[in-house]
C-alpha positions in Angstrom: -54.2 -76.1 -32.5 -54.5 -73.5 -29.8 -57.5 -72.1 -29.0 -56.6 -68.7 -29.8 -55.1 -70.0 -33.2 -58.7 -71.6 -33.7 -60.6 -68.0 -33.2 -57.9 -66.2 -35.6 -59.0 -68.9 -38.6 -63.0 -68.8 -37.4 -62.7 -65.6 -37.9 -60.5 -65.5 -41.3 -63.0 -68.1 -42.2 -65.8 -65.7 -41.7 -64.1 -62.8 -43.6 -64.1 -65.0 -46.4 -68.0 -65.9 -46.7 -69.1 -61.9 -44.8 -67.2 -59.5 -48.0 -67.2 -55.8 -46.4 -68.4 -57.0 -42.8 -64.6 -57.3 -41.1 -65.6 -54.6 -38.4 -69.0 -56.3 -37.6 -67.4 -60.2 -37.6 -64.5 -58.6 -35.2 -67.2 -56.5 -32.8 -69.4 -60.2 -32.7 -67.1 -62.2 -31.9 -65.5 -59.9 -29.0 -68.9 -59.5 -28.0 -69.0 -62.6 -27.8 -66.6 -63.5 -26.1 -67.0 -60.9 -23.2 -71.3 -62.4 -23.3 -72.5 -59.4 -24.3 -75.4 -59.2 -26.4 -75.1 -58.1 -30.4 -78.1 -56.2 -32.8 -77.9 -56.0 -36.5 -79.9 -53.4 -38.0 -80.1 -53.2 -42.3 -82.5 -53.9 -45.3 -84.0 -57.3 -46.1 -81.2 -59.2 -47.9 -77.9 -57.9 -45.9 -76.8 -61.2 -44.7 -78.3 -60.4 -41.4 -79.5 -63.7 -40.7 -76.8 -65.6 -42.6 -74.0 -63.7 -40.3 -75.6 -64.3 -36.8 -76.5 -67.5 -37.4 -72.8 -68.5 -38.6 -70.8 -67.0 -35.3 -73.6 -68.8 -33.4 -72.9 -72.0 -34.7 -69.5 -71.9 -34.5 -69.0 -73.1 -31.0 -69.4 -76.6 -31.2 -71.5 -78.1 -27.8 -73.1 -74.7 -26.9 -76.7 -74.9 -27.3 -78.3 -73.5 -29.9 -81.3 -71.6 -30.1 -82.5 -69.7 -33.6 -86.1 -68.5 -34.3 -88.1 -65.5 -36.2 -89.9 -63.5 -34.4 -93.6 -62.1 -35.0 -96.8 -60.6 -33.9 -98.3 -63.7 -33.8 -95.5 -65.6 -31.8 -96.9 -67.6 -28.6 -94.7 -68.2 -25.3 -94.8 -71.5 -26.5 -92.2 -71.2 -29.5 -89.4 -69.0 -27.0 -90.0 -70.4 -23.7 -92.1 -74.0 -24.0 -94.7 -75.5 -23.9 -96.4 -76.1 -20.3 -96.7 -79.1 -18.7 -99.3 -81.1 -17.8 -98.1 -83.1 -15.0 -96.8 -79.5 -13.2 -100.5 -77.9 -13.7 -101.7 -81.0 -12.0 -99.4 -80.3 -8.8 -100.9 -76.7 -9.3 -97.6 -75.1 -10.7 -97.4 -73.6 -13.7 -94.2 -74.7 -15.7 -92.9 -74.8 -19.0 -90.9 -77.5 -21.1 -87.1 -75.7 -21.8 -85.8 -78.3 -23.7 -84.4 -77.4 -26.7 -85.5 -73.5 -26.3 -84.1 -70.3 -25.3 -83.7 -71.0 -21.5 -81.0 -73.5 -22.0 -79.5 -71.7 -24.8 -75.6 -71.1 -24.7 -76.3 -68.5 -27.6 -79.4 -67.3 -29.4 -80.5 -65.8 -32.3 -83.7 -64.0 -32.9 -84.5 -62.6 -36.3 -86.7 -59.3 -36.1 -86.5 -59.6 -32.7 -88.6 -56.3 -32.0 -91.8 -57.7 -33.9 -92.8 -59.6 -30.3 -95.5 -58.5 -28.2 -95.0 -57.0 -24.7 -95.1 -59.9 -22.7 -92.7 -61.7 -24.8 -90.5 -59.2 -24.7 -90.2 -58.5 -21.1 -89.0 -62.4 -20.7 -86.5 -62.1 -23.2 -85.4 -58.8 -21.4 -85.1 -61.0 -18.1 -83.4 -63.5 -19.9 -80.8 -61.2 -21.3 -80.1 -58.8 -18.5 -80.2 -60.6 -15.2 -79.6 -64.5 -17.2 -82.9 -65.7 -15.4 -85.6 -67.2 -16.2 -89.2 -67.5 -14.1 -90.4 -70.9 -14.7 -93.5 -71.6 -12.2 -92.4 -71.8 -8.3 -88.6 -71.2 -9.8 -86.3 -68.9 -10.7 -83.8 -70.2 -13.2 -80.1 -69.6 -13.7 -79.9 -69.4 -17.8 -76.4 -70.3 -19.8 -76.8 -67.6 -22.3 -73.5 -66.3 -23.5 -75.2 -64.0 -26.3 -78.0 -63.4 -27.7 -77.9 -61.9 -31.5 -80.8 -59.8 -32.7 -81.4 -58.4 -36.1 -83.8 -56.3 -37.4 -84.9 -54.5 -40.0 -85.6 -50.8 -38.6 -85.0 -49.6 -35.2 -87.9 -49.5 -32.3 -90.0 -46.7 -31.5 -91.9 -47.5 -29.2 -91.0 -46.6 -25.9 -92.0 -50.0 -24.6 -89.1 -51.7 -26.9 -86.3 -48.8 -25.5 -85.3 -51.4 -22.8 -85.5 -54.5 -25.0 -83.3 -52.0 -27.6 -81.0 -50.8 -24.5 -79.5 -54.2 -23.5 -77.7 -55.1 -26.7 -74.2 -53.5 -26.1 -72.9 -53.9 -29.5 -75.3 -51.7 -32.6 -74.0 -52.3 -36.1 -75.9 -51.1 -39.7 -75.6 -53.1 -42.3 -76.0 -51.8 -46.1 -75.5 -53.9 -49.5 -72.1 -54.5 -50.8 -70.8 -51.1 -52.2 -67.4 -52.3 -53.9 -68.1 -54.0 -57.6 -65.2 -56.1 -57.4 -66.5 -57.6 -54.0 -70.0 -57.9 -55.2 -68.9 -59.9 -58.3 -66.7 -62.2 -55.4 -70.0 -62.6 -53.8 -71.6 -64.1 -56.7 -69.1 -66.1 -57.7 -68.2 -67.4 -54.2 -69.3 -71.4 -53.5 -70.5 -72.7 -50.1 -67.5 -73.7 -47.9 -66.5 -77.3 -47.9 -65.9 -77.5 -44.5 -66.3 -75.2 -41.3 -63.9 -74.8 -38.0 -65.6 -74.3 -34.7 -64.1 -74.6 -31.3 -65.9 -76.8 -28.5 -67.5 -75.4 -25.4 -64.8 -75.9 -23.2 -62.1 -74.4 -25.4 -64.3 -71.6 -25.9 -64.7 -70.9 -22.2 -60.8 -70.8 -21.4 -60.3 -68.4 -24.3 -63.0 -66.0 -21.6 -61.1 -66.7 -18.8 -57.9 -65.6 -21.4 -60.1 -62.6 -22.1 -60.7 -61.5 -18.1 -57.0 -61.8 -17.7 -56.3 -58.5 -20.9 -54.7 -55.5 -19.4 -56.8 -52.6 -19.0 -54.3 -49.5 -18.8 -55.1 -46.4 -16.4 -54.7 -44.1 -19.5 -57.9 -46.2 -21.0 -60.1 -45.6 -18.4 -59.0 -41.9 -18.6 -59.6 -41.7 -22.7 -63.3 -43.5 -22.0 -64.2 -40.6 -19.4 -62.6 -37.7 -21.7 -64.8 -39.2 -24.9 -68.2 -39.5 -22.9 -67.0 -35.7 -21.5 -66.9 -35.0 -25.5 -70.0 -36.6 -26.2 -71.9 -34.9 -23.7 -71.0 -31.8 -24.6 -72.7 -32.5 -28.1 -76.0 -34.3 -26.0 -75.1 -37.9 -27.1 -75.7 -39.4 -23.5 -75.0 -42.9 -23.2 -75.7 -44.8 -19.5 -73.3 -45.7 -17.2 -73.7 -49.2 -17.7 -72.8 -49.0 -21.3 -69.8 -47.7 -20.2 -69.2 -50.2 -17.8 -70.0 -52.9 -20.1 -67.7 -52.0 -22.5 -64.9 -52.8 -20.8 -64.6 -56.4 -21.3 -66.2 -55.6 -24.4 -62.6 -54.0 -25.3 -60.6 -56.3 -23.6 -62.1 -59.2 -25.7 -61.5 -57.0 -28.8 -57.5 -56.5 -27.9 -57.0 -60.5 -27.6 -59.1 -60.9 -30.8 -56.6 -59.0 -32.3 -53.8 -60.9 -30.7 -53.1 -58.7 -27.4 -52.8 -58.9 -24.2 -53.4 -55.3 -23.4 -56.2 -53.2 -24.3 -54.8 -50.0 -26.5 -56.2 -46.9 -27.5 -56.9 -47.8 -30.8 -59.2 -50.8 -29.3 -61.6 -47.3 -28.5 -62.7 -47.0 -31.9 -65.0 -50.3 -31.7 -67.0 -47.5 -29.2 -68.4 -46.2 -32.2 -70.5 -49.6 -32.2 -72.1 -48.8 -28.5 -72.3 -45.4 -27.8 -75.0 -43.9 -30.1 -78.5 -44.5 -30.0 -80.3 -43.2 -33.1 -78.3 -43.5 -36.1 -78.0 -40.2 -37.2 -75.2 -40.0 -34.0 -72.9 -42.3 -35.5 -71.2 -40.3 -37.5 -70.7 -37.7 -34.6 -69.6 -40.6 -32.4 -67.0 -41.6 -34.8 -65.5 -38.1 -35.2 -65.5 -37.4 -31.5 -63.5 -40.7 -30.8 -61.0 -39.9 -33.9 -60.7 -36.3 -33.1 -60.2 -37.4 -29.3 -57.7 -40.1 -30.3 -56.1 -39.1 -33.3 -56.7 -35.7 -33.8 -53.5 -35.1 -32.6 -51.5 -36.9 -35.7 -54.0 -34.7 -37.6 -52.2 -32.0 -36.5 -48.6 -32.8 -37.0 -49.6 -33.7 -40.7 -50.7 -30.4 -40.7 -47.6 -28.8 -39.1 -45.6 -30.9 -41.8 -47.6 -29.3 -44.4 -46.8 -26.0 -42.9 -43.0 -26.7 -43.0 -43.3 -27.8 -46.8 -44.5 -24.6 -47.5 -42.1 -22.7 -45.7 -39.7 -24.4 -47.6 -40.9 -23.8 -50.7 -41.3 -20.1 -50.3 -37.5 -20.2 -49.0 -36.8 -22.2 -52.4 -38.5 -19.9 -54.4 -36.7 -17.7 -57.1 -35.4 -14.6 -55.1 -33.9 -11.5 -56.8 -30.8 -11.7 -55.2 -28.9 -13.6 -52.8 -29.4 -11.3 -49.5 -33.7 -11.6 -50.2 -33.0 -15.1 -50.4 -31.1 -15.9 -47.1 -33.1 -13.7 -45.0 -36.5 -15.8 -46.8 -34.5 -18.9 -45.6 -33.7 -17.2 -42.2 -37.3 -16.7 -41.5 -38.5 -19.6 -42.7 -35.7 -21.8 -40.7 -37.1 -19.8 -37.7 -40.7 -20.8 -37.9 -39.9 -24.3 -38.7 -38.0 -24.1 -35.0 -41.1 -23.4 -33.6 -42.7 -25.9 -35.5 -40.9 -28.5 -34.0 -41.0 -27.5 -30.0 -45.0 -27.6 -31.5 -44.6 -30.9 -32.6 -42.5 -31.9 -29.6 -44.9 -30.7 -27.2 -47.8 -32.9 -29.0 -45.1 -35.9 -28.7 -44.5 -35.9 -25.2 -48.4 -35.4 -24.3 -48.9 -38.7 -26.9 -46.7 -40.9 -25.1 -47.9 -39.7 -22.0 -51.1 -40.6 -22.4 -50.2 -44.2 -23.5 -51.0 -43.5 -27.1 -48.9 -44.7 -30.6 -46.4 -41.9 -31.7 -45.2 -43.6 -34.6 -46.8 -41.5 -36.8 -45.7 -38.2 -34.5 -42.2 -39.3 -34.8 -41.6 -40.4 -38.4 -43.8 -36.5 -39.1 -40.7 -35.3 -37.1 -37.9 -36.9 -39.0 -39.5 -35.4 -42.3 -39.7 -32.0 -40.4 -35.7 -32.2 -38.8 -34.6 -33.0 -42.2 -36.2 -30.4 -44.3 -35.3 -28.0 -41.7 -31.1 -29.7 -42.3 -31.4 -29.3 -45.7 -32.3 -25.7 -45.2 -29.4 -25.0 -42.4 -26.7 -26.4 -45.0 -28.4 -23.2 -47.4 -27.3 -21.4 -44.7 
């Protein structure tokens, strides 16, 4: 089995256990597969855990590192213990083995509950993939590193901890009955696929190779133009980042070319508190699809022209000049709809929906010329 046919079951497999979670398995494991870095925020008993430490295990040879974080947790649990026979050559090292420094992927549970000093490793360890370990500076192999938590930071000292996990998805309970009642009834799977190291790391190198059309670049600079207009201000290197971010996202889905509607995962990285989601998700639909919006609503403008020319008229003459007029606005309708058409494939983006709204328009307006 190939091993993007491998990835497409992982992550059927995991649609199965996660019920309601498809956008956050498909956002992991494309963030996973570009090495950024992935935080979970929801209520105790979400699945949190259970999620992160599934798509962590499921590359088979990647080391493996999983802990719960507290107030009262010591360098020594992260990092490791130091060593004797370094403090007796007057160098102060630590132990990796088997601890986040050689860890392929990570997972910390309440990963904001650490104190400073802790934090500012992990920081080091996530952003520049180094590690300071006595006279040394260490090259890490962190991929990802998935963080979950219960409620976002406030303190200001936890902002750049909080900053360098690309993708942010909220978690709530299951909301469908019918899913919930799945969930109870569901049984631990028998068996679980995973894909070794090296297969994993050819699918990246697939990943690097995804198209990233002009007209993308262009839609990411008009949604942060969008979004600054309504002060939701995301850094340049969130931007940045995202761009493998999406290319990973288009081959998840079976791609080779990153496409418009690959944007929408954006919704995941560009707020901060919150309370911007929403307003994140309606700037990137209204910026990307606001435009079938409005042919649905020029279609709904031509049914009602039609119906007013179908109406019951007094006479004949009152009814062809109602179908005149109407036949005369539904024209301009349709140089409307041809104008959004042309401006759709221009930019690069689908007009499938633009087109079939068109054929429903053209014949209405048919029906109403063979009145005539």
């Amino acid at each position: 089995m190939s091993g993007r046919d491998l990835l497409a079951r992982i992550r059927e497999e995991l649609g199965g256990i996660f019920l309601e979670r498809g956008e956050l398995i498909d956002a992991s494991l494309a963030a996973l597969l570009a090495g950024q870095h992935v935080l979970i925020i929801g209520p105790p008993g979400t699945g949190k855990s259970m999620l992160a430490d599934e798509l962590c295990r499921r590359v088979h040879g990647a080391s493996y590192f999983q802990w719960l974080l507290t107030k009262f947790t010591t360098p020594e649990e992260l990092f490791g213990a130091v060593s004797l026979a370094s403090l007796e050559r007057d160098d102060y090292r630590r132990v990796t083995s088997h601890k986040l420094p050689e860890a392929h992927i990570a997972f910390l549970d309440e990963v904001f509950k650490a104190n400073s000093s802790i934090l500012n490793a992990i920081l080091t360890v996530m952003n520049e993939r180094h590690f300071h370990n006595g006279r040394e500076v260490l090259d890490v192999p962190l991929i990802s590193l998935f963080g979950a938590s219960n409620e976002l930071p406030e303190e200001d000292e936890l902002q750049a901890l909080y900053d360098r996990f690309l993708v942010r998805y909220s978690v709530g309970y299951i909301s469908e009955e019918f899913r919930f009642l799945k969930m109870l009834e569901a049984r631990p799977a028998s068996q679980r696929s995973t894909m070794t190291l090296e297969q994993f790391a050819e699918l990246r190198r697939h990943v690097a190779r995804v198209e990233l059309p002009g007209h993308v670049y262009r839609s990411i600079a008009d949604i942060r133009r969008d979004l600054g207009r309504k002060q939701i201000v995301a850094s340049d290197r969130r931007y940045r980042q995202s761009l493998p971010l999406l290319q990973a996202y288009a081959f998840l889905q079976g791609r080779d070319r990153v496409e418009e509607q690959d944007l929408f995962l954006l919704e995941h990285v560009l707020w901060r508190d919150p309370a911007e989601r929403t307003e994140v998700r309606s700037t990137i639909h209204e910026l990307l699809r606001g435009y079938e919006d409005e042919v649905k609503e020029l279609l709904f403008q031509t049914q009602e022209l039609r119906d007013y020319a179908h109406r019951q008229w007094e006479n004949t003459d009152l009814r062809s000049r109602a179908v005149v007029e109407a036949h005369t606005k539904i024209r301009h309708i349709l140089t409307r709809v041809n104008g959004i058409l042309e401006e759709a494939r221009t930019g690069g983006r689908p007009v499938d929906t633009v087109e079939a709204v068109k054929g429903e328009i053209e014949a209405i307006q048919q029906r109403m010329l063979e009145v005539l």
